[in-house]
C-alpha positions in Angstrom: -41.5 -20.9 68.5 -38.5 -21.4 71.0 -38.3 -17.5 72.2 -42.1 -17.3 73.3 -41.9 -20.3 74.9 -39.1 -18.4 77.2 -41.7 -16.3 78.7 -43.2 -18.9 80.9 -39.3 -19.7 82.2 -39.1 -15.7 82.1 -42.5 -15.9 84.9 -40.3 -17.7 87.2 -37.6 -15.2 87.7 -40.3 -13.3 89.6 -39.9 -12.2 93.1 -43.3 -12.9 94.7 -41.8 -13.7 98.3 -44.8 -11.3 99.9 -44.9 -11.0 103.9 -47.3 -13.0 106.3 -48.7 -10.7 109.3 -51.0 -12.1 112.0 -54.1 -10.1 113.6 -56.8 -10.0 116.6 -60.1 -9.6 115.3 -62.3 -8.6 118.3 -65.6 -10.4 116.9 -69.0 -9.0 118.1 -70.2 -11.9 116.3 -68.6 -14.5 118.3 -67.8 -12.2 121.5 -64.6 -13.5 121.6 -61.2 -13.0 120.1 -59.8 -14.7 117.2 -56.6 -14.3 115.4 -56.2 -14.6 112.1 -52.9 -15.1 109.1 -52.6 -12.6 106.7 -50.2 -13.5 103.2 -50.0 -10.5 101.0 -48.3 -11.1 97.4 -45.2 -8.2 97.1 -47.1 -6.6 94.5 -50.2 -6.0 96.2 -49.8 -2.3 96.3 -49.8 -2.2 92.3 -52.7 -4.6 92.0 -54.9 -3.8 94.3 -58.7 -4.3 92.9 -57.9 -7.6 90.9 -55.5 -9.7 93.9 -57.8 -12.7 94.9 -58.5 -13.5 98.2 -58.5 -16.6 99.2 -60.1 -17.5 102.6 -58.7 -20.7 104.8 -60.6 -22.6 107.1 -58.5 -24.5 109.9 -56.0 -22.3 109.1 -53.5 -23.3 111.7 -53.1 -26.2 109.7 -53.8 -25.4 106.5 -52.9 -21.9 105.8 -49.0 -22.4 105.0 -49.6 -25.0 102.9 -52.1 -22.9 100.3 -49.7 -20.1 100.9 -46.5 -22.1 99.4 -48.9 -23.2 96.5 -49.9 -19.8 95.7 -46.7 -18.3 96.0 -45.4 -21.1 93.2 -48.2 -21.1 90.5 -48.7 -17.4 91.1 -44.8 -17.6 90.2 -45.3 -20.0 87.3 -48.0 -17.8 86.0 -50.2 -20.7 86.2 -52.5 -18.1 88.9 -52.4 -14.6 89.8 -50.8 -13.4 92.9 -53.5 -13.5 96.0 -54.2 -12.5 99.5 -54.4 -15.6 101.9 -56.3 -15.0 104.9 -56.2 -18.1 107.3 -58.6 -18.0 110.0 -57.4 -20.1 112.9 -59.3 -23.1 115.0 -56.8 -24.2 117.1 -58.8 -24.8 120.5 -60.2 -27.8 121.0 -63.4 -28.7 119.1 -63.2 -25.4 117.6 -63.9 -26.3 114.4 -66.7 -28.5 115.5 -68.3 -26.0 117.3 -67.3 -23.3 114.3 -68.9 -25.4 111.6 -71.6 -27.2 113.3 -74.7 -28.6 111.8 -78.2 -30.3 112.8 -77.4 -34.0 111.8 -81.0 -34.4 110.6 -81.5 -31.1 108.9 -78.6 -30.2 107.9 -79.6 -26.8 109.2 -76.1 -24.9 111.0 -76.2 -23.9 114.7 -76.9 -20.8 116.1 -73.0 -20.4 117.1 -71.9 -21.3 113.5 -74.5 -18.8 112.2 -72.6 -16.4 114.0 -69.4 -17.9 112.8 -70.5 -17.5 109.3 -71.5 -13.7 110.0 -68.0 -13.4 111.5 -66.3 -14.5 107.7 -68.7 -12.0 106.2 -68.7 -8.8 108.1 -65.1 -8.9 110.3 -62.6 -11.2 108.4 -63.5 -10.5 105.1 -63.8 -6.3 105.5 -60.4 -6.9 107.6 -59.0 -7.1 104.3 -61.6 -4.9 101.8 -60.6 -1.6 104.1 -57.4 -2.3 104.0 -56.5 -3.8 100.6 -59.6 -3.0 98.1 -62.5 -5.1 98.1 -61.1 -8.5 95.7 -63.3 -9.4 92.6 -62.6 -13.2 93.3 -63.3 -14.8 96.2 -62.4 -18.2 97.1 -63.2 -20.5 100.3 -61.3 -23.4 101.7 -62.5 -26.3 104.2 -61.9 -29.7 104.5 -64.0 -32.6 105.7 -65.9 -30.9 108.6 -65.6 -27.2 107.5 -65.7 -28.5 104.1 -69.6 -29.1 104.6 -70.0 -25.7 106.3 -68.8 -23.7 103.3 -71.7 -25.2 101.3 -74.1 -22.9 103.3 -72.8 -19.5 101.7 -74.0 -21.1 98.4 -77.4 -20.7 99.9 -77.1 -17.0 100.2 -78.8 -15.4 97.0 -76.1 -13.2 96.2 -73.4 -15.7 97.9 -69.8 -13.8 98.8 -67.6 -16.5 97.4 -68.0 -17.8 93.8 -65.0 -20.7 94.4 -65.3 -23.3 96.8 -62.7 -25.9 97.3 -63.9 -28.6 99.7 -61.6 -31.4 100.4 -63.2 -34.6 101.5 -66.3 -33.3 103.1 -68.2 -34.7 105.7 -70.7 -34.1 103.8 -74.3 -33.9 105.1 -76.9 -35.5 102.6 -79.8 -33.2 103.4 -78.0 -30.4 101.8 -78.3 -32.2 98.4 -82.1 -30.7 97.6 -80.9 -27.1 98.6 -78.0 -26.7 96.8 -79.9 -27.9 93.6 -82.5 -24.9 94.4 -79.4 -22.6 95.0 -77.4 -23.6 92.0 -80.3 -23.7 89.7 -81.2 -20.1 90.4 -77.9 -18.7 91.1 -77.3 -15.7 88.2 -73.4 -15.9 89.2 -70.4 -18.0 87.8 -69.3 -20.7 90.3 -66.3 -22.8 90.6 -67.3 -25.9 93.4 -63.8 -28.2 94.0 -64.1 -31.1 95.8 -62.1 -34.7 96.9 -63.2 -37.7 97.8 -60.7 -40.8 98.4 -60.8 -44.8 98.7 -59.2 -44.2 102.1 -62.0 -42.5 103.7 -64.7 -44.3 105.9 -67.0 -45.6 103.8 -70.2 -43.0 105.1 -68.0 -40.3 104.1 -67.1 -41.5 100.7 -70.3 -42.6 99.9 -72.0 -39.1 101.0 -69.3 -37.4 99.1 -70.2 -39.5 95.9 -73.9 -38.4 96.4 -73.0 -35.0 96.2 -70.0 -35.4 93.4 -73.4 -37.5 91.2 -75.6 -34.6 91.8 -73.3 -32.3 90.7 -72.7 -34.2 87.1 -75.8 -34.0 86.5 -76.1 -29.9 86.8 -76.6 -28.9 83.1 -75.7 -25.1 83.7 -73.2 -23.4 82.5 -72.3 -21.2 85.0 -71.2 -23.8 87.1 -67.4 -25.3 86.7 -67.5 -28.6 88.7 -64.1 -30.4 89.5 -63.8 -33.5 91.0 -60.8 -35.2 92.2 -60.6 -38.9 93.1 -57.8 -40.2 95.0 -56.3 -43.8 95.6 -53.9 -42.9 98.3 -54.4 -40.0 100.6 -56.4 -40.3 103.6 -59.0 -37.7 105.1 -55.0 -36.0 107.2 -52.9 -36.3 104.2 -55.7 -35.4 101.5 -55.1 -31.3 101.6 -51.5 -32.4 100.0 -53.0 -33.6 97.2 -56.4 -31.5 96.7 -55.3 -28.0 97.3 -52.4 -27.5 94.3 -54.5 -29.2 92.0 -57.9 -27.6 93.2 -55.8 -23.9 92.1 -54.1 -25.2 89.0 -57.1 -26.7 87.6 -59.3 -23.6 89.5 -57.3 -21.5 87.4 -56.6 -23.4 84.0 -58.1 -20.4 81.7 -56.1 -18.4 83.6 -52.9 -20.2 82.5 -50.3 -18.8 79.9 -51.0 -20.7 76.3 -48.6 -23.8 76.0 -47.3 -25.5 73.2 -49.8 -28.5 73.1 -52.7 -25.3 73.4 -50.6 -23.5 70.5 -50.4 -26.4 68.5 -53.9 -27.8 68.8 -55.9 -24.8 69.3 -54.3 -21.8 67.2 -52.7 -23.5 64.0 -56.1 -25.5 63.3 -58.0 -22.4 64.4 -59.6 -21.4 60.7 -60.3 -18.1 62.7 -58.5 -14.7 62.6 -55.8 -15.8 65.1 -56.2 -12.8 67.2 -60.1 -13.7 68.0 -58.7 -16.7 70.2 -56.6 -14.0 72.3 -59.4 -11.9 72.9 -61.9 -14.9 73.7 -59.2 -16.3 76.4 -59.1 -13.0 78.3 -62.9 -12.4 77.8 -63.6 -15.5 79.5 -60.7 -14.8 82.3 -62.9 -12.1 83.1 -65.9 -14.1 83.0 -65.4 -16.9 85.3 -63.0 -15.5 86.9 -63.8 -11.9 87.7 -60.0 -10.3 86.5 -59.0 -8.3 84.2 -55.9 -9.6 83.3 -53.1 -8.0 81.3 -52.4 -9.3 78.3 -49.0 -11.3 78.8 -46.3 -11.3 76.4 -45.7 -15.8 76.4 -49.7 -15.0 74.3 -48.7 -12.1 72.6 -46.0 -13.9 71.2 -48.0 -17.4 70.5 -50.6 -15.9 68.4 -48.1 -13.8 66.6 -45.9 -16.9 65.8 -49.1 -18.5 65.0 -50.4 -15.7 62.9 -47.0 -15.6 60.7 -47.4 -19.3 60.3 -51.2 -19.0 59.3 -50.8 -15.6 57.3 -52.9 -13.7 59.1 -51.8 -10.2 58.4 -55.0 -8.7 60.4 -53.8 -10.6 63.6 -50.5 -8.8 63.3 -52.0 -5.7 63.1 -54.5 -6.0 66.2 -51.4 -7.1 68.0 -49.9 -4.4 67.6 -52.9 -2.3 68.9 -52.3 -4.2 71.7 -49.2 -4.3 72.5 -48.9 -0.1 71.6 -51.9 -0.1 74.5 -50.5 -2.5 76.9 -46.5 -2.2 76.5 -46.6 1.8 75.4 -42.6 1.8 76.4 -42.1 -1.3 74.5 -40.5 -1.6 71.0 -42.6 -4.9 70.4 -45.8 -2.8 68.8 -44.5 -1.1 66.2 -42.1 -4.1 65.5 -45.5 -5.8 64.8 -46.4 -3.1 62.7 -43.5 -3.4 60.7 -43.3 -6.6 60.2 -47.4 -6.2 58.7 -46.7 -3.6 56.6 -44.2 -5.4 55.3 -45.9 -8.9 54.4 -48.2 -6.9 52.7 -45.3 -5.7 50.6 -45.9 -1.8 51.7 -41.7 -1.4 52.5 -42.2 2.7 53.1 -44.8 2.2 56.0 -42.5 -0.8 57.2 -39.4 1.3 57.4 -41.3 4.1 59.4 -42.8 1.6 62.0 -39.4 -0.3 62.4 -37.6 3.6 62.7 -40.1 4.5 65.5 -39.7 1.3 67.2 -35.8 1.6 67.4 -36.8 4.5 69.9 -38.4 2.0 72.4 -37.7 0.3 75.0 -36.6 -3.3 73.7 -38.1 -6.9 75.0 -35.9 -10.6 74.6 -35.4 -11.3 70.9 -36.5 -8.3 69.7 -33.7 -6.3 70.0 -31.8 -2.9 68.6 -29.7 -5.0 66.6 -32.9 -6.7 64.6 -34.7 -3.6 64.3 -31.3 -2.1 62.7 -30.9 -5.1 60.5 -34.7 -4.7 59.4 -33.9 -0.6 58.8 -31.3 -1.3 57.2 -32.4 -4.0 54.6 -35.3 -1.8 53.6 -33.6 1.4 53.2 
């Protein structure tokens, strides 16, 4: 149990420092200039298709704070690297005039149209030409443009599937069309959002009529969070929302812990393996990434597989670690140590020979495959 539980430590020696560049967009939407941040994870070259991007509103405030979250549970394992693109607002009333709405309609003005079109076909194709367009897209705001970002939900084939809205002013009218839009929406959604005891009281009561409506969405296709503060106020409430918004954003994402091991795959009455391939399956899912299987999981079904006697899971390890880790040792190990639970010594001894030629991985080392050749020979 203690060596796969080293992998998560292992995740932290990463080096996932990245760079931060900054670039003019000349918008023919807006006709004006706006600058924007760009954070791109070090490994963005080798992951191209599957990075994330998540998109900032107010980014001059915001953007180095989701950026030093990212770069830690991205380090942690807890998410996977992303692209942070922060769009700036710095001018006064910009994000006013950016995100503004009809106060009795709800309806957005004709310059925040325009803003909106700016996200979709300048900022985000800033990064899709350069980077690969991402599978994932997410969408910051808080309290003002926190309320705007509800109106790409509208869209019948909406750009973002994850919103995180941090205590939005929160316009009431919407309530009726985001129902419509949620009830016929054919994607997977993840809508975040925070609501505190610190607010004004019109804001935390609209924000409770939207948080109620939400509860009551029986779909499953939507993945409503809710956070509900006691201390933070509508300055200090990004603090708090935004590292819990990803970690919880991203739970399935997460490597398996020991409370998941202990609850989930030792009373599992399943083939142990069929909880591995149901986690990644439903990464992909809600998520929209096809994540490589890690070695921390690898490990914790094979631990719990031993435990359980679950010869088969051992083998379809193996298949996957052969197909994942082809330079790694740790496959035919797997196989060795299959063929020989199932008392078949010969087969053992030829899987353990062949994995002495590959590349070995923490506690499964030359030395224990030698010792394992050696006691069968």
């Amino acid at each position: 149990m203690k060596n796969f539980f080293k992998y998560i430590v292992l995740l932290s020696a990463l080096n996932l420092n990245g760079q931060i560049i900054s670039e003019k967009i000349n918008s023919s939407s807006l006709n004006e200039t706006r600058l924007v941040d760009i954070y791109l994870p070090e490994n963005i070259s080798e992951n191209v298709i599957k990075t994330p991007l998540i998109l900032v509103l107010e980014g001059n405030e915001l953007f180095d704070l989701v950026v030093s979250n990212v770069k830690y549970l991205s380090k942690i394992g807890y998410m996977p690297p992303s692209i942070v693109l922060g769009i700036r607002q710095d001018k006064l009333n910009q994000v006013y005039k950016d995100c503004e709405v009809d106060k009795n309609r709800g309806f957005l003005s004709d310059f925040s149209q325009n803003f909106m079109k700016f996200i979709i076909s300048e900022a985000i194709p800033l990064i899709s030409k350069k980077y690969g367009d991402p599978f994932l897209k997410i969408i910051i705001g808080r309290n003002y443009s926190a309320n705007f970002i509800n109106h790409f939900i509208f869209s019948p084939n909406p750009i973002f599937s994850t919103f995180i809205s941090i205590t939005p002013e929160f316009n009431t009218s919407l309530i009726e069309p985001l129902k419509n839009s949620f009830e016929n929406n054919k994607l997977s959604i993840n809508y975040y959002v925070s609501n505190s005891i610190n607010l004004k009281s019109s804001q935390k009561k609209s924000i409770s009529l939207l948080t109620d409506f939400l509860k009551n969405i029986e779909d499953e296709k939507l993945n409503f969070i809710i956070d509900q503060f006691s201390s933070p106020d509508e300055f200090s409430a990004p603090a708090y929302s935004i590292p819990l918004a990803l970690e919880k954003i991203f739970k399935i994402y997460q490597p398996i812990s020991p409370s998941e091991y202990r609850s989930k795959l030792l009373s599992n009455d399943s083939p142990t393996h069929v909880y591995l391939t149901e986690k990644y399956l439903n990464i992909f899912q809600k998520l929209k990434i096809r994540k490589k299987v890690i070695l921390n999981d690898i490990a914790a079904i094979f631990e719990a597989a031993k435990r359980k006697n679950d010869i088969e899971s051992i083998f379809v390890l193996a298949d996957i670690c052969i197909n994942q880790y082809p330079e790694k040792m740790i496959g035919h190990y797997f196989n060795g140590i299959g063929h020989e639970l199932i008392n078949e010594n010969k087969k053992a001894l030829k899987h353990y020979e062949k994995a002495y030629t590959y590349e070995p991985i923490d506690f499964i080392t030359k030395e224990l495959i030698l010792s394992k050749i050696e006691t069968l020979k």
